[in-house]
PQR file of N, CA, C, O and H, with PARSE charges and radii, in Angstrom:
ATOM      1  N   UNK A   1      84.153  93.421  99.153 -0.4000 1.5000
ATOM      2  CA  UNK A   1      83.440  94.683  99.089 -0.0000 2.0000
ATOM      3  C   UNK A   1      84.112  95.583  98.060  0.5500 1.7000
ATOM      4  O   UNK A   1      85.306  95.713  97.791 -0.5500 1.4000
ATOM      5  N   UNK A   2      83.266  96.041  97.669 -0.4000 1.5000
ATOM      6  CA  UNK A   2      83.493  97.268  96.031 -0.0000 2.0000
ATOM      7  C   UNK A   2      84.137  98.537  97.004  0.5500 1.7000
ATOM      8  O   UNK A   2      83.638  98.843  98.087 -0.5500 1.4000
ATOM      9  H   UNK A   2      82.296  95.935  97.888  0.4000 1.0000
ATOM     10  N   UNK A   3      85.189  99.129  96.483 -0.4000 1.5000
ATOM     11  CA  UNK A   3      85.582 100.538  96.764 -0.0000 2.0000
ATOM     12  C   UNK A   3      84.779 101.322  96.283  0.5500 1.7000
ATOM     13  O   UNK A   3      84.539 102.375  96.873 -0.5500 1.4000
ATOM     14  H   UNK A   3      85.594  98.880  95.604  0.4000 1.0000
ATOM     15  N   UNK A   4      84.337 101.093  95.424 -0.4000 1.5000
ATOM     16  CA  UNK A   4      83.228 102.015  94.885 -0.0000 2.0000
ATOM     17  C   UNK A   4      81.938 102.573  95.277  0.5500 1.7000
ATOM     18  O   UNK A   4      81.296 103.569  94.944 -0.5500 1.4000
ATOM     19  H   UNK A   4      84.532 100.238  94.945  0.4000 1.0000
ATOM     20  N   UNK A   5      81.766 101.606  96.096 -0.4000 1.5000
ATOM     21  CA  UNK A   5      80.397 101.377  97.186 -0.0000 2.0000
ATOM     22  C   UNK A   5      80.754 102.447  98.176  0.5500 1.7000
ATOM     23  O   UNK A   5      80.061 103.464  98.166 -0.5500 1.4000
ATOM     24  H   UNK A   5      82.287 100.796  96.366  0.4000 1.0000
ATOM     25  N   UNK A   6      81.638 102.360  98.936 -0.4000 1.5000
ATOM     26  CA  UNK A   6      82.016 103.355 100.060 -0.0000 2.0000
ATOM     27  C   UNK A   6      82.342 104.720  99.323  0.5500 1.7000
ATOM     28  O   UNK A   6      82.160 105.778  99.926 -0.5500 1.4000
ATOM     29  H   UNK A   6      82.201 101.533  98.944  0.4000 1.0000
ATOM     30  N   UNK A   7      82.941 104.703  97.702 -0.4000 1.5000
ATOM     31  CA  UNK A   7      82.780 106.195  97.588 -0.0000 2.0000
ATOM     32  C   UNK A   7      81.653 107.002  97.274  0.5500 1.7000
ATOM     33  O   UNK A   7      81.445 108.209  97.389 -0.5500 1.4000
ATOM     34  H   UNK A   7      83.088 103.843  97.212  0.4000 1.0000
ATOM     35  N   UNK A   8      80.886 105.928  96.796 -0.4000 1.5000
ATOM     36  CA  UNK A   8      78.882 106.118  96.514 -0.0000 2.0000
ATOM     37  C   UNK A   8      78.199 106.699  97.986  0.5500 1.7000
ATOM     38  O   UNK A   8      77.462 107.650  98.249 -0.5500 1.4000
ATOM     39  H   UNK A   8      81.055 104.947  96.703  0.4000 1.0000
ATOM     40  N   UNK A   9      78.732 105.802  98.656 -0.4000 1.5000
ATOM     41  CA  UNK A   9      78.018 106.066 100.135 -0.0000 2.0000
ATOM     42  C   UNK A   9      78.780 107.546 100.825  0.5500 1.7000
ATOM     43  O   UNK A   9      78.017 108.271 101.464 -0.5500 1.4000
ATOM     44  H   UNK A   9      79.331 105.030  98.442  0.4000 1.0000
ATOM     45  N   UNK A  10      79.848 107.866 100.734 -0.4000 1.5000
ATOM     46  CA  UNK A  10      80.135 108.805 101.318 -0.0000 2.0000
ATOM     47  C   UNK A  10      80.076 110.069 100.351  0.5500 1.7000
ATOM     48  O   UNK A  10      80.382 111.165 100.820 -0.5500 1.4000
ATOM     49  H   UNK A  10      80.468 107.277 100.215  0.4000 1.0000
ATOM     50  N   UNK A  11      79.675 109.950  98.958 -0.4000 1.5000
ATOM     51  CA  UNK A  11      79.462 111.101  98.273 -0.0000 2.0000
ATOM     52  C   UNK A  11      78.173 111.284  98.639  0.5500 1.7000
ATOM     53  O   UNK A  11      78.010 112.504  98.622 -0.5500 1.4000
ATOM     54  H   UNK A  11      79.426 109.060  98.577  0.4000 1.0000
ATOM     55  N   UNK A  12      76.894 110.611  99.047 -0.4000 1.5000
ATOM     56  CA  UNK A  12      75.653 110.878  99.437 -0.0000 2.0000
ATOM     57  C   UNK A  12      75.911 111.306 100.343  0.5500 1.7000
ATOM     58  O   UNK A  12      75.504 112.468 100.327 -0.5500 1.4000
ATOM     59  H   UNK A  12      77.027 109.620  99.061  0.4000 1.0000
ATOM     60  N   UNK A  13      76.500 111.031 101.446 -0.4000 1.5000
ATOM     61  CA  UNK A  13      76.441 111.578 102.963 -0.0000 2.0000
ATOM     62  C   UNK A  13      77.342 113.057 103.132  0.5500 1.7000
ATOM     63  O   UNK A  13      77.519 113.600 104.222 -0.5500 1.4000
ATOM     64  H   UNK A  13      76.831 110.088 101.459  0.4000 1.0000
ATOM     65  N   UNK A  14      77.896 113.609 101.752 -0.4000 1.5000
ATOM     66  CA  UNK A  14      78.813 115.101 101.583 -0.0000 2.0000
ATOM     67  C   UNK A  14      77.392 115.740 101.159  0.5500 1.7000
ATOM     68  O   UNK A  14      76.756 116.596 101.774 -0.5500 1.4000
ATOM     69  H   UNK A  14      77.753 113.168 100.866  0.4000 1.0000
ATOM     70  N   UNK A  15      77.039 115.056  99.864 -0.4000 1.5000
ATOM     71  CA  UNK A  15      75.957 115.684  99.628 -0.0000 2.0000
ATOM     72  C   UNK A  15      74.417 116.296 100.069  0.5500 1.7000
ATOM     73  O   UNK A  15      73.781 117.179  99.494 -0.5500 1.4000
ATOM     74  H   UNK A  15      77.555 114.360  99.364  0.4000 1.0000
ATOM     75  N   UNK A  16      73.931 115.285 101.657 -0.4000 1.5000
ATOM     76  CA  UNK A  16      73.222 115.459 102.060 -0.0000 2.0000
ATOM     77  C   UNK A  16      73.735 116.244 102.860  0.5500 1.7000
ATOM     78  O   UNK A  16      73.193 117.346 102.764 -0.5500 1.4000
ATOM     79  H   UNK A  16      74.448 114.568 102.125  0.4000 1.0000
ATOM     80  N   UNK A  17      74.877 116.202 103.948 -0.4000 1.5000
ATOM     81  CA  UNK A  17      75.212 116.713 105.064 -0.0000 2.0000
ATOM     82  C   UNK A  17      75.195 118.853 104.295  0.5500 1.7000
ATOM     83  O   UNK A  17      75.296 119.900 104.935 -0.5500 1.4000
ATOM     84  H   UNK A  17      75.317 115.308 104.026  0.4000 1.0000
ATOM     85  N   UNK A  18      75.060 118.668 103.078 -0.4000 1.5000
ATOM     86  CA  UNK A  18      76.033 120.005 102.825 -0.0000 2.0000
ATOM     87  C   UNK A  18      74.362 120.871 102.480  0.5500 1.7000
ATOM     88  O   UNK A  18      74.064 122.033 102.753 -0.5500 1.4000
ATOM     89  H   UNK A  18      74.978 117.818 102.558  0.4000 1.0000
ATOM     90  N   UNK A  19      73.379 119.638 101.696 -0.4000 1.5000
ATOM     91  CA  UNK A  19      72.154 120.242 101.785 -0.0000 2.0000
ATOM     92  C   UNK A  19      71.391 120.740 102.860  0.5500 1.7000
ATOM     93  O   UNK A  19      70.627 121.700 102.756 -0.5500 1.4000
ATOM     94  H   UNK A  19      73.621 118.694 101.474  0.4000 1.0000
ATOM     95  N   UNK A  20      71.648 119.913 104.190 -0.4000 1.5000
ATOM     96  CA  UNK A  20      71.371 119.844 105.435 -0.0000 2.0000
ATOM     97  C   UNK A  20      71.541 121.206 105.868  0.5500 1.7000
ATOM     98  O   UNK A  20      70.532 121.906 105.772 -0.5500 1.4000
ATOM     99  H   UNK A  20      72.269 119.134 104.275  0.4000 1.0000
ATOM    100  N   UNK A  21      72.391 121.646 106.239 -0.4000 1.5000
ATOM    101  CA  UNK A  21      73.180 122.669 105.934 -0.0000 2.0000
ATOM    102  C   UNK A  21      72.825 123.887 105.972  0.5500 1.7000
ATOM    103  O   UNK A  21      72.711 124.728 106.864 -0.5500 1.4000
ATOM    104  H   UNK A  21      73.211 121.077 106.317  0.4000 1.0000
ATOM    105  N   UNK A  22      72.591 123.846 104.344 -0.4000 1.5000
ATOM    106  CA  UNK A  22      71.976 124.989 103.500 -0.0000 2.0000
ATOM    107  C   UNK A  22      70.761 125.260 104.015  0.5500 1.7000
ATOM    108  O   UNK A  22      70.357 126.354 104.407 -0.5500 1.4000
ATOM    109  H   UNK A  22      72.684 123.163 103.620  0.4000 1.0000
ATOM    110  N   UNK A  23      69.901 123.703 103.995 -0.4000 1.5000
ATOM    111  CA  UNK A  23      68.180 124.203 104.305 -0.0000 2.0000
ATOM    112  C   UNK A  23      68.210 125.006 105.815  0.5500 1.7000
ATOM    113  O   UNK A  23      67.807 126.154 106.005 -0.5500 1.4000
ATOM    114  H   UNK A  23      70.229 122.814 103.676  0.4000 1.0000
ATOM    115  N   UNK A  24      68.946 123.858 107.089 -0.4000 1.5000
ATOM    116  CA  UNK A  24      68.986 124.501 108.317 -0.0000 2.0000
ATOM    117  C   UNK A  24      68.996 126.198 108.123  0.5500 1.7000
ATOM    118  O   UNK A  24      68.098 127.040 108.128 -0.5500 1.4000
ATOM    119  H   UNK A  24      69.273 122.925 106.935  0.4000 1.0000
ATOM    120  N   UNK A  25      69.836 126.235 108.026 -0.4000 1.5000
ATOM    121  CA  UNK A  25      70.125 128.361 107.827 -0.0000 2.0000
ATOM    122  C   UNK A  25      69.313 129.034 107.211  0.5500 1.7000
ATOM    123  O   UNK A  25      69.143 130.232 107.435 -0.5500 1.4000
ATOM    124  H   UNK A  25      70.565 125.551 108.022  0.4000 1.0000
ATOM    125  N   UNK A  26      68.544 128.226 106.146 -0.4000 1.5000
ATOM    126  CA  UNK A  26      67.909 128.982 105.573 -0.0000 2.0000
ATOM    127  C   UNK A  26      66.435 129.104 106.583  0.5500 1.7000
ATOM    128  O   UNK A  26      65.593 129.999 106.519 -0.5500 1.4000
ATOM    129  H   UNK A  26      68.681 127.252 105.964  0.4000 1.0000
ATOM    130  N   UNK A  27      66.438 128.400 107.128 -0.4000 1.5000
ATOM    131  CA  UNK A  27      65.391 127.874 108.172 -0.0000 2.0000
ATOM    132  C   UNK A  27      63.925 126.549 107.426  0.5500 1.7000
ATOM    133  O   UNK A  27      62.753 126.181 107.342 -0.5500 1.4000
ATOM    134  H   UNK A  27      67.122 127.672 107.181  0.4000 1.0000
ATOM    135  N   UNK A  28      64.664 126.477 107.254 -0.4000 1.5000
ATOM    136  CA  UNK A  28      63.907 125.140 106.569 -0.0000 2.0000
ATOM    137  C   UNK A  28      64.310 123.608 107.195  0.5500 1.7000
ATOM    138  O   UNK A  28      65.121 122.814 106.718 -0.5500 1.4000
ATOM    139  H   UNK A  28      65.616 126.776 107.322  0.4000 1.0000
ATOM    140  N   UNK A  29      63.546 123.465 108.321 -0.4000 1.5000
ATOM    141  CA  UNK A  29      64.327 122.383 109.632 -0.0000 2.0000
ATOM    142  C   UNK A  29      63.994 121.324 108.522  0.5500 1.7000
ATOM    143  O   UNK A  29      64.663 120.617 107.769 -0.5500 1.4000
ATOM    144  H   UNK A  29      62.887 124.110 108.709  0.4000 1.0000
ATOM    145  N   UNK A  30      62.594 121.543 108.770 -0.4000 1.5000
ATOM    146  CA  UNK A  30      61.490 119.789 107.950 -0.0000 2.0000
ATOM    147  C   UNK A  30      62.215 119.155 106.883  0.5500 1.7000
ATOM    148  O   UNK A  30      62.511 117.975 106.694 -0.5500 1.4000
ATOM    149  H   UNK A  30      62.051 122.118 109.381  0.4000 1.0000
ATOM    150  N   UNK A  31      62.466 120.356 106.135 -0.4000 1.5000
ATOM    151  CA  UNK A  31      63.051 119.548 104.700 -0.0000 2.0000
ATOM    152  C   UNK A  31      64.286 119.333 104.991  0.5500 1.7000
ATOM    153  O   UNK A  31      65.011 118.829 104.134 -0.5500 1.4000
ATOM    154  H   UNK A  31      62.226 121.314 106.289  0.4000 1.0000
ATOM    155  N   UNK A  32      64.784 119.663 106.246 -0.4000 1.5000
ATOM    156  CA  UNK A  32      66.400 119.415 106.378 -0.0000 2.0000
ATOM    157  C   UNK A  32      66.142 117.804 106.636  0.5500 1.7000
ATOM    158  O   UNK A  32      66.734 116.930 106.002 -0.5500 1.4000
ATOM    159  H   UNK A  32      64.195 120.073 106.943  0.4000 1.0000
ATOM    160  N   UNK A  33      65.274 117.577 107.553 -0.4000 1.5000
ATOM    161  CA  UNK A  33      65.216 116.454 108.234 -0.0000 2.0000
ATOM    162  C   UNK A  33      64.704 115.605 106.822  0.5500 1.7000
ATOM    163  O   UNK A  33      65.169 114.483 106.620 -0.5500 1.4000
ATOM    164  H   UNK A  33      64.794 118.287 108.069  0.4000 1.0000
ATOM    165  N   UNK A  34      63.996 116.038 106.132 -0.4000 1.5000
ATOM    166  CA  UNK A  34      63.130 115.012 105.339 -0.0000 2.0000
ATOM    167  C   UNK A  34      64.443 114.612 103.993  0.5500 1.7000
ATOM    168  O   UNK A  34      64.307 113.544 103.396 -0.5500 1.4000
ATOM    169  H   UNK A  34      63.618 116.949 106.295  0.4000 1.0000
ATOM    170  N   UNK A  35      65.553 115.474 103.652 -0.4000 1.5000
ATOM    171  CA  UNK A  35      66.683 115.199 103.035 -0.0000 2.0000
ATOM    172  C   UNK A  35      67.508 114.061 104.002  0.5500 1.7000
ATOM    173  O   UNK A  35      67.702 112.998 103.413 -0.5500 1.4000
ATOM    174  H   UNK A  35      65.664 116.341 104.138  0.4000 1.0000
ATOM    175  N   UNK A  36      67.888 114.109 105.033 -0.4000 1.5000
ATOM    176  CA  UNK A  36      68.803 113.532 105.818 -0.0000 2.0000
ATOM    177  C   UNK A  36      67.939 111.854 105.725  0.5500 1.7000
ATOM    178  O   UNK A  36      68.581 110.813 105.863 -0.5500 1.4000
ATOM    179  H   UNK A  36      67.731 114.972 105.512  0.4000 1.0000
ATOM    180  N   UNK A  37      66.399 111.872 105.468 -0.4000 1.5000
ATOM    181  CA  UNK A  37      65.863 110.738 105.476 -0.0000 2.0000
ATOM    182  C   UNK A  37      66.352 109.843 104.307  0.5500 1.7000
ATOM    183  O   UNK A  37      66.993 108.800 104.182 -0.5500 1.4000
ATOM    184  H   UNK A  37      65.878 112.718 105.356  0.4000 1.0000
ATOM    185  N   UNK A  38      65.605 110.957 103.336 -0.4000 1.5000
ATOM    186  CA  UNK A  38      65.911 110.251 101.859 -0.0000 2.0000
ATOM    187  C   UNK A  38      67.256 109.886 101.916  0.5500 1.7000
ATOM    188  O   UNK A  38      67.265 108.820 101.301 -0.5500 1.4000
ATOM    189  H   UNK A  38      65.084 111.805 103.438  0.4000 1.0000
ATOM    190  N   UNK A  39      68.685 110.173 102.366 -0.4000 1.5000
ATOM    191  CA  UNK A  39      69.730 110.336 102.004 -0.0000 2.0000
ATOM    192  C   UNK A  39      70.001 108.571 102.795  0.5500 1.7000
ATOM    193  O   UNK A  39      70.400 107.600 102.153 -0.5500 1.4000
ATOM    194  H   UNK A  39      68.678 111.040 102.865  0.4000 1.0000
ATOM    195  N   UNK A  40      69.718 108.564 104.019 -0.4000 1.5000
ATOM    196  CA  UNK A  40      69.473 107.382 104.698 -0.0000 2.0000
ATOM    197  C   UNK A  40      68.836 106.679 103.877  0.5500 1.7000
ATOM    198  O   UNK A  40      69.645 105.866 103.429 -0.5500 1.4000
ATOM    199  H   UNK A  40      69.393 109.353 104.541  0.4000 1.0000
ATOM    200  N   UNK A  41      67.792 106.516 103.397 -0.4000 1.5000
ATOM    201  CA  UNK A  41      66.715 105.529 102.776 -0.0000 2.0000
ATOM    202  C   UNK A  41      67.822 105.092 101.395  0.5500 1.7000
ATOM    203  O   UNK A  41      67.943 103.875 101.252 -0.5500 1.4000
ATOM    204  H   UNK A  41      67.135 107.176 103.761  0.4000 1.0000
ATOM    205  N   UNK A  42      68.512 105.859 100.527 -0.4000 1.5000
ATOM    206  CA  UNK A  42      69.016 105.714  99.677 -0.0000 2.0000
ATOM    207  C   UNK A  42      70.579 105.045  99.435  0.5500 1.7000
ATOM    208  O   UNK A  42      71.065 104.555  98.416 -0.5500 1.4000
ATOM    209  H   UNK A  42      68.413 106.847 100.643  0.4000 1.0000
ATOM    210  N   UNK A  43      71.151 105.232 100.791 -0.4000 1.5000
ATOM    211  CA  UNK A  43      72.381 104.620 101.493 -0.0000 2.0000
ATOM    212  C   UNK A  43      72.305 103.232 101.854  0.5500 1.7000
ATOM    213  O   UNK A  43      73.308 102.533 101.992 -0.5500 1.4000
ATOM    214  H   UNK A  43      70.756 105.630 101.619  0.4000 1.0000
ATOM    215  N   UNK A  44      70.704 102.679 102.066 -0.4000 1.5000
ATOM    216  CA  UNK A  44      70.182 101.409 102.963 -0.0000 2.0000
ATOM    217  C   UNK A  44      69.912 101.196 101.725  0.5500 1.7000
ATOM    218  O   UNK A  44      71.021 100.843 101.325 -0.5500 1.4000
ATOM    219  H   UNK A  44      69.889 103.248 101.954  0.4000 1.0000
ATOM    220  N   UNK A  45      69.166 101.154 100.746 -0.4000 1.5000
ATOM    221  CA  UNK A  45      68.726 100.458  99.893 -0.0000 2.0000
ATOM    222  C   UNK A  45      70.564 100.155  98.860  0.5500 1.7000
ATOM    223  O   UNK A  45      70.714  99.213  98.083 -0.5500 1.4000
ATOM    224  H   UNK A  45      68.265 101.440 101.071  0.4000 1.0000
ATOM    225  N   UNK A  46      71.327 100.875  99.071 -0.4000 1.5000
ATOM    226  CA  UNK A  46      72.656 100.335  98.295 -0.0000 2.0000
ATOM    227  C   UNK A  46      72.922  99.445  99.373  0.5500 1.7000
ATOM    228  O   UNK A  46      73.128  98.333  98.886 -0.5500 1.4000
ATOM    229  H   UNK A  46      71.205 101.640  99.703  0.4000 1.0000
ATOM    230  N   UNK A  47      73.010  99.421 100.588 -0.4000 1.5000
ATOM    231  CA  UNK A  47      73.633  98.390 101.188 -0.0000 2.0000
ATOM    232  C   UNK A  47      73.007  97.147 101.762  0.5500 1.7000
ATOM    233  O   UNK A  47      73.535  96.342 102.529 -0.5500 1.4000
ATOM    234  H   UNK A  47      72.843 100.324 100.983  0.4000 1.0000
ATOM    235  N   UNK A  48      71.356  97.121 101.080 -0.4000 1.5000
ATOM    236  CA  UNK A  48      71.016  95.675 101.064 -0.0000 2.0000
ATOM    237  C   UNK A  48      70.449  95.030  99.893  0.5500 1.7000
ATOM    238  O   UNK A  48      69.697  94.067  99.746 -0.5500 1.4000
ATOM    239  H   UNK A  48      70.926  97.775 100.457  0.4000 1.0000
ATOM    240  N   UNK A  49      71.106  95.952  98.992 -0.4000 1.5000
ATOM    241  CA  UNK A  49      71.384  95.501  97.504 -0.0000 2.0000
ATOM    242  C   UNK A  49      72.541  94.349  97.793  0.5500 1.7000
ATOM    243  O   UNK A  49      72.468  93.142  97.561 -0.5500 1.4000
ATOM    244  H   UNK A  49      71.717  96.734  99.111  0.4000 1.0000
ATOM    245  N   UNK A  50      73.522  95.030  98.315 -0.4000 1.5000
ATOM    246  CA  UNK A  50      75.009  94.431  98.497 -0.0000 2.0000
ATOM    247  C   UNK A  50      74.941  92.939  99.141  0.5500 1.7000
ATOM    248  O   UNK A  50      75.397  91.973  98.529 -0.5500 1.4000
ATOM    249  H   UNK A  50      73.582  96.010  98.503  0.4000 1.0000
ATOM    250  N   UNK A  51      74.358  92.828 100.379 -0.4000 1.5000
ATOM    251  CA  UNK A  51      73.609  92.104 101.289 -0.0000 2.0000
ATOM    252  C   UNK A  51      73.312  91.136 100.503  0.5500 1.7000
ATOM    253  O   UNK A  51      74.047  90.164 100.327 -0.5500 1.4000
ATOM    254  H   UNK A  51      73.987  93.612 100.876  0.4000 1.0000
ATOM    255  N   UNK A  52      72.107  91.324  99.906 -0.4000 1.5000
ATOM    256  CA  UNK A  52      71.162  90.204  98.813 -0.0000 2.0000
ATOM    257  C   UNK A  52      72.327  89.665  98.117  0.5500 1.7000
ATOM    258  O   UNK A  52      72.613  88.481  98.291 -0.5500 1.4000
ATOM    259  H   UNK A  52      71.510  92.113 100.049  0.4000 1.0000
ATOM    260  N   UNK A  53      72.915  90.279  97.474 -0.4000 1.5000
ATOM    261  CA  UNK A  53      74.181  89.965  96.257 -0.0000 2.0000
ATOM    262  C   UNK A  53      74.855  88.537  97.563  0.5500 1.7000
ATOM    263  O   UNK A  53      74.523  87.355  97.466 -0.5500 1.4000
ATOM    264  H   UNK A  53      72.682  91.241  97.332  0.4000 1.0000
ATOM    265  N   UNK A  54      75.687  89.023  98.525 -0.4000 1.5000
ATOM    266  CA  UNK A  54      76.604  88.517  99.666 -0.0000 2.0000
ATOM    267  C   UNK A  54      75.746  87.204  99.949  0.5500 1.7000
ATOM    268  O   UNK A  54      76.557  86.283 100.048 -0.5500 1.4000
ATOM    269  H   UNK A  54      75.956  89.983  98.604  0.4000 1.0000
ATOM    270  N   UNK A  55      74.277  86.665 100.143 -0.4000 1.5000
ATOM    271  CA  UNK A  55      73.806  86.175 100.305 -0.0000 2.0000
ATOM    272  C   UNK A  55      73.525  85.008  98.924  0.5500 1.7000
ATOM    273  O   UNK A  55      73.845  83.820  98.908 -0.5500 1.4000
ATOM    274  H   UNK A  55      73.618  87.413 100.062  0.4000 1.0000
ATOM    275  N   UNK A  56      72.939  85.674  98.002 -0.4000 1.5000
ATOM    276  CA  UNK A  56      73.081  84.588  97.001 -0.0000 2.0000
ATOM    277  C   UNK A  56      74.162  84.137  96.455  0.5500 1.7000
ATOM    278  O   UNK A  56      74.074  83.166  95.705 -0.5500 1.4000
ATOM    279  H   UNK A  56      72.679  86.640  98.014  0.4000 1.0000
ATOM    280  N   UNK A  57      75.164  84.622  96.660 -0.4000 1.5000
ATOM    281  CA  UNK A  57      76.558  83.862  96.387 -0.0000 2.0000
ATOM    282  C   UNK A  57      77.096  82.837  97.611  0.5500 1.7000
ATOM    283  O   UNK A  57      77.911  81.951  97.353 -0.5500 1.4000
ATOM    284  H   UNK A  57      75.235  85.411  97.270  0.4000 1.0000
ATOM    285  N   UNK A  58      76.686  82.994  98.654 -0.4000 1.5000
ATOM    286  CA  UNK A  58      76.785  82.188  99.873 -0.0000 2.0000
ATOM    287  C   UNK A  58      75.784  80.764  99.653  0.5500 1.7000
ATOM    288  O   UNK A  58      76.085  79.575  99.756 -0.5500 1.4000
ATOM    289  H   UNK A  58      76.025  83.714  98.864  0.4000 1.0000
ATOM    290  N   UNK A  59      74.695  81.315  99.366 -0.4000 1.5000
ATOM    291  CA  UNK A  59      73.921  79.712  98.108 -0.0000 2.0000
ATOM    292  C   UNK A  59      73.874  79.010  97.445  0.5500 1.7000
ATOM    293  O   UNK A  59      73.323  77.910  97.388 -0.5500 1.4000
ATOM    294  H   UNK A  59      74.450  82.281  99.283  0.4000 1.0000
ATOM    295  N   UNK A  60      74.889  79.962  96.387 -0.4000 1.5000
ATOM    296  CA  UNK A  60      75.689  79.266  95.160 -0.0000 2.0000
ATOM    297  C   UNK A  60      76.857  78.440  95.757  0.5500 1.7000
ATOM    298  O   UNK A  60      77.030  77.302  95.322 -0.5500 1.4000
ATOM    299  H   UNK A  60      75.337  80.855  96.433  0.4000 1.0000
ATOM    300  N   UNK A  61      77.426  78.785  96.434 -0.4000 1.5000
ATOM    301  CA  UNK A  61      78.630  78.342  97.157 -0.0000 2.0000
ATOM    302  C   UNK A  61      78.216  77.058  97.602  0.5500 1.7000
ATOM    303  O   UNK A  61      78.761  76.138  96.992 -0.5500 1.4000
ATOM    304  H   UNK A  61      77.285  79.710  96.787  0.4000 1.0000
ATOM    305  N   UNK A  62      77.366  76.709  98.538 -0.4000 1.5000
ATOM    306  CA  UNK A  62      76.947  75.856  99.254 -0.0000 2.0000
ATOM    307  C   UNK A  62      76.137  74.791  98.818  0.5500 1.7000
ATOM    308  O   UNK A  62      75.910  73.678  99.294 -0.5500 1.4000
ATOM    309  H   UNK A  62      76.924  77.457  99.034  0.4000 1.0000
ATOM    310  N   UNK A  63      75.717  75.427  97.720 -0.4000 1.5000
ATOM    311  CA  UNK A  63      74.306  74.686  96.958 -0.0000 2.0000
ATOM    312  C   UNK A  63      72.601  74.706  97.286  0.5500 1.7000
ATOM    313  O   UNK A  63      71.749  73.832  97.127 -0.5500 1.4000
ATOM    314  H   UNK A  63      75.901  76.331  97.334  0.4000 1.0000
ATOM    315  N   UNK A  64      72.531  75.859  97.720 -0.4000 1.5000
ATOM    316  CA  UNK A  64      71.172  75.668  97.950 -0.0000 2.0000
ATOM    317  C   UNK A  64      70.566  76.070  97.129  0.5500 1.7000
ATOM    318  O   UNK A  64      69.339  75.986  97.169 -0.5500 1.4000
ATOM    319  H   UNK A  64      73.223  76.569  97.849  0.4000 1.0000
TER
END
């Protein structure tokens, strides 16, 4: 696993948590919630990028 990956993933989750945040107070729940989605959706799609990668090298390995 990439170090880099976990600092990708936890700079999204500063960045959302801090937007989160902002919108809550400002009173803006929806878009709080609809950020916290995207931020999820965008965290999952890096980590079954990673996945796919972990997987076709497990093929190569083996020969399939």
């Amino acid at each position: 696993m990439d170090v880099e990956l976990i600092f990708k993933i936890a700079a999204i989750g500063i960045i959302v948590a801090v937007l989160c945040q902002v919108l809550i107070r400002s009173g803006r729940e929806e878009q709080a919630m609809l950020t916290t989605l995207a931020g999820l959706i965008v965290v999952l799609t890096l980590i079954v990028t990673q996945i796919s990668a972990l997987f076709n090298t497990i093929k190569q390995l083996f020969g399939f």
